[in-house]
C-alpha positions as protocol buffer text, in pm:
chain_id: "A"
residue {
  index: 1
  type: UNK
  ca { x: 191 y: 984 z: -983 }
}
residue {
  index: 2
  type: UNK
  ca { x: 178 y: 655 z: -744 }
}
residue {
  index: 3
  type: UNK
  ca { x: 251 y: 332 z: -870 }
}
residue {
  index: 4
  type: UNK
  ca { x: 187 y: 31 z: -656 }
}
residue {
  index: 5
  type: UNK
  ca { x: 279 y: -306 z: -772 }
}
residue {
  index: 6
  type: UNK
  ca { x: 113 y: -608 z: -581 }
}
residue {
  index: 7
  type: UNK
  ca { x: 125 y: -962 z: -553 }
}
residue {
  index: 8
  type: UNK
  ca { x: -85 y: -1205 z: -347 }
}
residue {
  index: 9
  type: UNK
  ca { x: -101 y: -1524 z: -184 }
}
residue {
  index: 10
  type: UNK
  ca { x: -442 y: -1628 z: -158 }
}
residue {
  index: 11
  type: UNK
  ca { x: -638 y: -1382 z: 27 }
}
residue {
  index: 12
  type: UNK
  ca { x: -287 y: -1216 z: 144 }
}
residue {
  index: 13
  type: UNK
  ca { x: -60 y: -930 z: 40 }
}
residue {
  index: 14
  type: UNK
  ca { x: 262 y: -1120 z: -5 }
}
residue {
  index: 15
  type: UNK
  ca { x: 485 y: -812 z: -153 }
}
residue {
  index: 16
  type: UNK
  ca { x: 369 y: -421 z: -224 }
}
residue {
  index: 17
  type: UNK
  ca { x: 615 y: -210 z: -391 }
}
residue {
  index: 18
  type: UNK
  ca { x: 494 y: 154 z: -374 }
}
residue {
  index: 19
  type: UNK
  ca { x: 677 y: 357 z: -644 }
}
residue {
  index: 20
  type: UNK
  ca { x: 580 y: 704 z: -853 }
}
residue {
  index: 21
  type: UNK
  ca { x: 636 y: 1048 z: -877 }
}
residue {
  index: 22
  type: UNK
  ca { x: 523 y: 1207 z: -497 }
}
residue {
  index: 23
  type: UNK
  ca { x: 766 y: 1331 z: -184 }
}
residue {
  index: 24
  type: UNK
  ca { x: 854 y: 1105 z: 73 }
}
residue {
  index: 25
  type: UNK
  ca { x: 1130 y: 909 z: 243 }
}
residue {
  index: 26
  type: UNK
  ca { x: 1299 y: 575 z: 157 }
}
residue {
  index: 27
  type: UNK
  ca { x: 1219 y: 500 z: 505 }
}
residue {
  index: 28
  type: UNK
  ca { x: 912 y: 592 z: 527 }
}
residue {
  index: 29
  type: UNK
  ca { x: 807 y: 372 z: 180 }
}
residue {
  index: 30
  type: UNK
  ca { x: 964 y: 100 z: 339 }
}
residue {
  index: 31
  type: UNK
  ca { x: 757 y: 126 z: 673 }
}
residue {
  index: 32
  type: UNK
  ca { x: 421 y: 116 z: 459 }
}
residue {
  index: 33
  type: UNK
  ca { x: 561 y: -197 z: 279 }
}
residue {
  index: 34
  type: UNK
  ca { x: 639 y: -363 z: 553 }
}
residue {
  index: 35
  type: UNK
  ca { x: 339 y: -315 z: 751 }
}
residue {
  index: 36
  type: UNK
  ca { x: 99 y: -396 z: 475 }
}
residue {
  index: 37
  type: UNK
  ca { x: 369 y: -786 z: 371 }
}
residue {
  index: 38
  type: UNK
  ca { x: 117 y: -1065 z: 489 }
}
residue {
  index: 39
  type: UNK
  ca { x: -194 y: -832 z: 548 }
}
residue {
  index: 40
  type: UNK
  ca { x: -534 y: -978 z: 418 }
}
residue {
  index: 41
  type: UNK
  ca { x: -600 y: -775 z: 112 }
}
residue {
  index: 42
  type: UNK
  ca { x: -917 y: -697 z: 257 }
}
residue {
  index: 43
  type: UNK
  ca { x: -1031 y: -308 z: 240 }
}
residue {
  index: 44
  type: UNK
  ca { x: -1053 y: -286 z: 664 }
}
residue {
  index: 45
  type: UNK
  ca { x: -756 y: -517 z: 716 }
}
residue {
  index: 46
  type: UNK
  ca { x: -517 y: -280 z: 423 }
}
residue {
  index: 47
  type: UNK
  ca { x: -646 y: 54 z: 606 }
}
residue {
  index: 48
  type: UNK
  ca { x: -589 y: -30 z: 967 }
}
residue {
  index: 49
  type: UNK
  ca { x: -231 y: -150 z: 914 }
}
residue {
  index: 50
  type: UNK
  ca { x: -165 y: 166 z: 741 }
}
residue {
  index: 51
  type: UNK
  ca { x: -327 y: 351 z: 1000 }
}
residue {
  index: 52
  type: UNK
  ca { x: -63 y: 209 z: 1237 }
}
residue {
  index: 53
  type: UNK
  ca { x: 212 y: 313 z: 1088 }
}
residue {
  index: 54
  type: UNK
  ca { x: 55 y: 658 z: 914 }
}
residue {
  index: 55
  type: UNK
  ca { x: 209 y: 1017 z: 991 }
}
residue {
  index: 56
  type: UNK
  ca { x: 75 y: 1333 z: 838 }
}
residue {
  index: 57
  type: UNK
  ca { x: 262 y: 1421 z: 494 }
}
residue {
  index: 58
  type: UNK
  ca { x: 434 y: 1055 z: 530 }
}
residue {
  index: 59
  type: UNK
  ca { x: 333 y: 1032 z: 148 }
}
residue {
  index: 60
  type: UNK
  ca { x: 311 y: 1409 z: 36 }
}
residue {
  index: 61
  type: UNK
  ca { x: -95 y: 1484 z: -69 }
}
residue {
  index: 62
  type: UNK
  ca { x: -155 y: 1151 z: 36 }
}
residue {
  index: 63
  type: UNK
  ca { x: -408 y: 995 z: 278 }
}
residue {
  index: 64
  type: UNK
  ca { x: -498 y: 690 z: 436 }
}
residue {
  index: 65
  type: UNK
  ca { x: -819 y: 622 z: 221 }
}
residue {
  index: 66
  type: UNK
  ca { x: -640 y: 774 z: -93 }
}
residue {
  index: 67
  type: UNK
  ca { x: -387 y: 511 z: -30 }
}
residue {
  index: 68
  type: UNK
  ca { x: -630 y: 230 z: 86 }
}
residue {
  index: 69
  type: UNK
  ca { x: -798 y: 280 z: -244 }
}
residue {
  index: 70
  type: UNK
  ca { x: -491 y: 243 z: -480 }
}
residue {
  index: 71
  type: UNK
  ca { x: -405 y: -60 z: -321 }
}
residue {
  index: 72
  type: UNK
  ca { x: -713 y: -229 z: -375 }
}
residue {
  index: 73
  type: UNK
  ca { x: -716 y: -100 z: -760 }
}
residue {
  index: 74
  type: UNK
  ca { x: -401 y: -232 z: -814 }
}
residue {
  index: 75
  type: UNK
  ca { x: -527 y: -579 z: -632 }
}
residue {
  index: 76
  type: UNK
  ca { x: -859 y: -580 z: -923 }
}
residue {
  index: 77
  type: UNK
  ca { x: -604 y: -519 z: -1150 }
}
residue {
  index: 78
  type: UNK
  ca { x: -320 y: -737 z: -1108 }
}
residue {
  index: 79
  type: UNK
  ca { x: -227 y: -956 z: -1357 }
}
residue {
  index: 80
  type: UNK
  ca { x: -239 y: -1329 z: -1314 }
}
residue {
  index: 81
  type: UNK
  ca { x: 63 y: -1576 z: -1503 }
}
């Protein structure tokens, strides 16, 4: 299971929080979290930055598109107060 939990500013990623059930490091979370705070929520912008900090297995059964894509459902589905 991931969870990802987004929130924007305009056309921006201001804050991802990547949570769930999968393997992978504290540190490694936090480098994808960091890399993708301030990225255009754009499709091309969200899968280059995590191409530049991607490793095989960094999330376990998890790719760059996979991970691409569940950002960008959680961005249609965010919740607006």
């Amino acid at each position: 299971m991931l969870e990802i939990y987004l929130s924007l500013s305009g056309g921006s990623i201001e804050n991802v929080v990547i949570t769930g059930d999968f393997f992978s490091t504290t540190q490694d979370i936090n480098r994808i979290e960091n890399a993708l705070k301030w990225a255009s929520a754009r499709e091309e912008s969200i899968g280059e930055k995590l191409s530049q900090v991607w490793r095989d297995d960094m999330i376990y059964g998890v790719d760059v598109p996979t991970l691409t894509r569940a950002i960008l459902l959680a961005k249609e589905n965010q919740v607006r107060l």
